[in-house]
N, C-alpha and C positions, 0 to 999 in steps of 0.2 A: 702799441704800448711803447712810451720812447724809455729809455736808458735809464735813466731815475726813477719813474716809475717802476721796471723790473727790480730796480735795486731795493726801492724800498717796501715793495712787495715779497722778495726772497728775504731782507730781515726780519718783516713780519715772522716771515713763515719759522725761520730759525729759534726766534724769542719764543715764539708759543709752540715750540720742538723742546724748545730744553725749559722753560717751564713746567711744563708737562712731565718729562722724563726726569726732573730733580722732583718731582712733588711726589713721582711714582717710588723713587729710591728713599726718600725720607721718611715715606709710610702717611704721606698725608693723604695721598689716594693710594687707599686697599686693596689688596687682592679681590679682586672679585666685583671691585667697587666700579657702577656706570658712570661714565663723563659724560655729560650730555653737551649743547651748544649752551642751552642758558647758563648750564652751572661753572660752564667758563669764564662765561661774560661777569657773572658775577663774584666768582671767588678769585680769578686770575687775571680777568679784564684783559681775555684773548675774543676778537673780534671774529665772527662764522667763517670766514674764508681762512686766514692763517690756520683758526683752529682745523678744518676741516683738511687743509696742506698736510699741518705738523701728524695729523691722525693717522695721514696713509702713511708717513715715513715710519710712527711707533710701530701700526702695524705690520710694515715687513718686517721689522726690527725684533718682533714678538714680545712687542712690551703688552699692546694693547690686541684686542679681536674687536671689529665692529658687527654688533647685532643688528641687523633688518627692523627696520620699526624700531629699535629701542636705546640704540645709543652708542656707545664706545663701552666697551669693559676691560677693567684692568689685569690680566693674566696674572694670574697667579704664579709663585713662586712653586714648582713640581720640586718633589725629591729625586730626581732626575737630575733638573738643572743644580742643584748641589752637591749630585756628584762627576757630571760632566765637569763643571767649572774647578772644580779641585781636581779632577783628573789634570787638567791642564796644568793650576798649580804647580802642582807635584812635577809635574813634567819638565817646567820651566824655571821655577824659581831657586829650586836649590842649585840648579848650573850657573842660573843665573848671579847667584852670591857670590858661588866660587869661582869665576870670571871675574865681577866687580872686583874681588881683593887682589888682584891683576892693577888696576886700575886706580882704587878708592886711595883718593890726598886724604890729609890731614882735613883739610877743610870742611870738606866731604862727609865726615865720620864725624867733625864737633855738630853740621846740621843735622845728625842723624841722632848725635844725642840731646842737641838742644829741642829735635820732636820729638822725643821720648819725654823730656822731663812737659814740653807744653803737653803734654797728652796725662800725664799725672795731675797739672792744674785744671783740665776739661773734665776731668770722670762725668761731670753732671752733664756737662751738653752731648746730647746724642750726634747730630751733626754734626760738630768741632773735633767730636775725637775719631769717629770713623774717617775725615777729611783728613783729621793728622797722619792717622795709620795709612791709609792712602798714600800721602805724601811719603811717607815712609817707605813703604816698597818702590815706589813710582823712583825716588830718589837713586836708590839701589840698582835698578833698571839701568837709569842716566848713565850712572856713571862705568857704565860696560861700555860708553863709546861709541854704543851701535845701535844705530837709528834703526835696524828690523825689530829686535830686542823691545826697543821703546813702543815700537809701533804696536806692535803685539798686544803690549800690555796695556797701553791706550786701547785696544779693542775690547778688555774685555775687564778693564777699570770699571765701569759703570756696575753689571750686575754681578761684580764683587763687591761694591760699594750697597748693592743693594740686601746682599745675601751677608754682610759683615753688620749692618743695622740691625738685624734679628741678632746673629752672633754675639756682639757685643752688648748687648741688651742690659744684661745682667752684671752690676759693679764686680763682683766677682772673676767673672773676665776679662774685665778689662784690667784690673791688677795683672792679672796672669799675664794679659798682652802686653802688657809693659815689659816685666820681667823679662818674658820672651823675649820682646826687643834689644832689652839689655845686654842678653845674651850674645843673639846675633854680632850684635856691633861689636863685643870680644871675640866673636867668631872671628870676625874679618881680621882683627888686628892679630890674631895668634894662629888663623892658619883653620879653625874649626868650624867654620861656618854655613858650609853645605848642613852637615847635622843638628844644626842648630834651627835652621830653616825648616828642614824637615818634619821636626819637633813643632816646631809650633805650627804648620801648616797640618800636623795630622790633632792636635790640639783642638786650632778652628774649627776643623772640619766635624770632629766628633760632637763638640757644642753645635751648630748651626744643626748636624742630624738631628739631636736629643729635642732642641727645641720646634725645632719641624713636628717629629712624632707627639709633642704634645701638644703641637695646635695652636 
């Protein structure tokens, strides 16, 4: 296999990786839900080998399990992983704010509010405003300077992204997320914003429970 061909074999494989892994975070494929090859080819237009690649990477990953005979299945979200994943939260992100105000320009803080206010014109898009809130912390992260910080939080953006779709669900939180936000960002600017983080990180957390338990 010469050089071009690996190449354009490994971006196969990457395209129907994150294909797959955005459709599994948006809710287009369900928990619990089979992927098969055909239903690839035809809802995603991933070809059997890439698809077959990208499968074994999901399943270390523990997005996906493949079943004997019958297909690829979508792992479900446990109450488990919602409260491992805010374990971490918690662990990381209020230091992390109160390091950023170390850090956060002027500049910094208006992106922070000018995705606050695009995140009030998104209410309806599901996608748009979980990507803004994303950006949102992600931004936060940045600007601590410190690329482990960052990395981190790159590891485990995705199924926060994915367990914040449930979360946000409901127009009612997302107003609350907002305000939150609001918050935070005078946290940073007056010195308060470890408790601010806090606050709305045990907020999430209690919404994404409640809506777990009911299914």
């Amino acid at each position: 296999m010469n050089k071009t061909v690996a190449s354009d074999s490994k971006l196969l494989k990457m395209k129907a990786y994150t294909i797959l892994k955005e459709a599994i975070i948006r809710g287009e494929l369900k928990d619990n839900e089979m992927i098969t090859e055909r239903r690839a080819q035809e809802q995603f237009n991933i070809s059997r080998t890439p698809f077959r690649e990208a499968v074994q990477t999901l399943e270390a990953e523990n997005w996906v399990q493949i079943i004997p005979y019958k297909g690829t299945q979508v792992k479900p979200i446990t109450f488990k992983d919602i409260i491992d994943i805010f374990e971490l939260r918690f662990m990381l992100e209020p230091a992390i704010v109160r390091k950023a105000e170390e850090f956060i320009d002027e500049g910094t803080l208006n992106r922070l509010k000018q995705i606050t206010e695009s995140m009030n014109l998104e209410m309806q898009n599901d996608f748009k405003f979980i990507t803004l809130d994303r950006e949102f912390h992600h931004l936060i992260y940045q600007s601590t300077n410190n690329q482990r910080i960052i990395g981190i939080s790159e590891q485990i953006s995705d199924m926060t992204r994915r367990i914040g779709m449930r979360g946000l669900y409901r127009a009612a939180r997302r107003l609350e997320t907002i305000k939150e936000h609001i918050k935070i960002i005078e946290g940073i600017e007056t010195g308060n914003s470890e408790q601010m983080m806090i606050q709305h990180l045990e907020r999430t957390k209690q919404t994404c429970l409640k809506l777990y338990r009911e299914g």
